[in-house]
C-alpha positions in Angstrom: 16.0 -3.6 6.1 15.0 -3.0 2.9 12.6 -0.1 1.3 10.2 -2.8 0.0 9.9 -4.1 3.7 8.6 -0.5 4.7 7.0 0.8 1.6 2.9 0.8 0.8 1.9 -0.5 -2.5 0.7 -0.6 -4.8 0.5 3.3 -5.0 -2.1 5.6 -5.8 -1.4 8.6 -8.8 -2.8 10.9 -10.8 -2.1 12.5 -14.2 -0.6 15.6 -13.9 -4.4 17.2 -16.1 -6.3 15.7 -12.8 -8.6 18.5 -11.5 -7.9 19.6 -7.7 -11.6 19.0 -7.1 -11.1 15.0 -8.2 -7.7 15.5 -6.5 -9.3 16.6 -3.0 -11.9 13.9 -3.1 -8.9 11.3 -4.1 -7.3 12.2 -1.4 -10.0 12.2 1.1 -12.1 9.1 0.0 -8.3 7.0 0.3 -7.8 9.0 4.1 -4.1 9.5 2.4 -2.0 13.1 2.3 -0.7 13.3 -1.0 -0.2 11.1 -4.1 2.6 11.1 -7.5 2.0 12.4 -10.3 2.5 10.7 -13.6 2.9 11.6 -17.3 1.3 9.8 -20.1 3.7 6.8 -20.0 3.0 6.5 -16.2 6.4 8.1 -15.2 6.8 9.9 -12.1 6.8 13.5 -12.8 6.1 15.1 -9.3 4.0 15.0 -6.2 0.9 16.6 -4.9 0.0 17.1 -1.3 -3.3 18.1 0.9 -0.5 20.8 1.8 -0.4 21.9 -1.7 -3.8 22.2 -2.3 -4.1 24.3 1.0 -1.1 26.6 -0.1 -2.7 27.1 -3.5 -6.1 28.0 -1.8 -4.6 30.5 0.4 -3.0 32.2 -2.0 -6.5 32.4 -4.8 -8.8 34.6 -5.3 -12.3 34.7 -4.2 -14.1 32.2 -6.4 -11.4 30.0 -7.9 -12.9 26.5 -9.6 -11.0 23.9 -8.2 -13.2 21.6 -10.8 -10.8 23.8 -13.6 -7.6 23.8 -12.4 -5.2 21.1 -12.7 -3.2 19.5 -10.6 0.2 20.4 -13.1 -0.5 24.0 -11.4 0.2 23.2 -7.7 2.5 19.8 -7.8 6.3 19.7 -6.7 7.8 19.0 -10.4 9.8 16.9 -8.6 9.5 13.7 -6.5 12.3 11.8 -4.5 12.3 8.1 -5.9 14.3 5.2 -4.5 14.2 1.6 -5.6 12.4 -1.3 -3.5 15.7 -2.7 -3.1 17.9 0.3 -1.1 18.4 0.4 2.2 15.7 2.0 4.6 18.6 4.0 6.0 19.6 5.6 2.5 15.8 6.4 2.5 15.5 8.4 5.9 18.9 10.3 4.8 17.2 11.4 1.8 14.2 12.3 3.2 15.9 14.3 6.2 18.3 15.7 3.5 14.8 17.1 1.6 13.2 18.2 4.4 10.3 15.8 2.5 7.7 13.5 4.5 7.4 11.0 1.2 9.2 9.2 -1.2 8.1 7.2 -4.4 9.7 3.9 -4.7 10.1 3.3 -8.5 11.2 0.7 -10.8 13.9 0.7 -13.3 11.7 2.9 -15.5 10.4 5.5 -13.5 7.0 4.3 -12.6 5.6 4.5 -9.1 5.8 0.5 -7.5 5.3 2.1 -3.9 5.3 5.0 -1.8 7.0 5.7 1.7 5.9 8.1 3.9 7.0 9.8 7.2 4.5 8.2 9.0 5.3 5.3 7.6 8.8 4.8 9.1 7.0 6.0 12.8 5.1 3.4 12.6 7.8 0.7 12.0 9.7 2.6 14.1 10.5 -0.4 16.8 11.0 -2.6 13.7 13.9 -0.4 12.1 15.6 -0.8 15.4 15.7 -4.2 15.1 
């Protein structure tokens, strides 16, 4: 099986000068965990996460203005990326390998085509077997 047969697409992302308010409501409105983050050119810079978010709250003071700070303050300045057309196993050994419950599918030039999520392979679970 291929990535492309488990992958979600197309993806949602944001630019790495999104606020964390537009970034909450993002994530809520789509009922999704956590997005990529792309540069100007629509390159895949990094990921954000609900768990992000929550980390960075924690750890604020009193008053902070999510509506301020951007999300290039909280993302993971790095994002696992695999092609459409790898193998679903390669996938799982990279995201057990990470420790990481997504991974952005990209094409040849870095741009987000898909994203694959833990969940994700759960769901197909019986599927993969096959």
């Amino acid at each position: 099986m291929k990535v492309r047969d488990l992958m979600k697409s197309p993806v949602l992302s944001v630019g790495q000068e999104t606020s964390l308010q537009e970034l909450v409501e993002l994530l809520d409105q789509k009922m999704i965990t956590g997005v990529p983050v792309v540069d100007g050119d629509g390159k895949v810079i990094g990921v954000v996460s609900r768990s992000d978010v929550a980390v960075h709250w924690s750890r604020s003071e009193d008053g902070e203005d999510l509506r301020v700070q951007s999300v290039s303050e909280i993302m993971t300045p790095f994002a696992f990326q695999v092609r459409a057309e790898d193998e679903v196993v390669g996938l799982v050994d990279t995201m057990l390998a990470g420790g990481i419950h997504r991974v952005v599918v990209s094409d040849d030039e870095g741009r987000p085509v898909g994203i694959v999520t833990s969940m994700d392979i759960v769901r197909d679970y019986r599927r993969l077997l096959g």
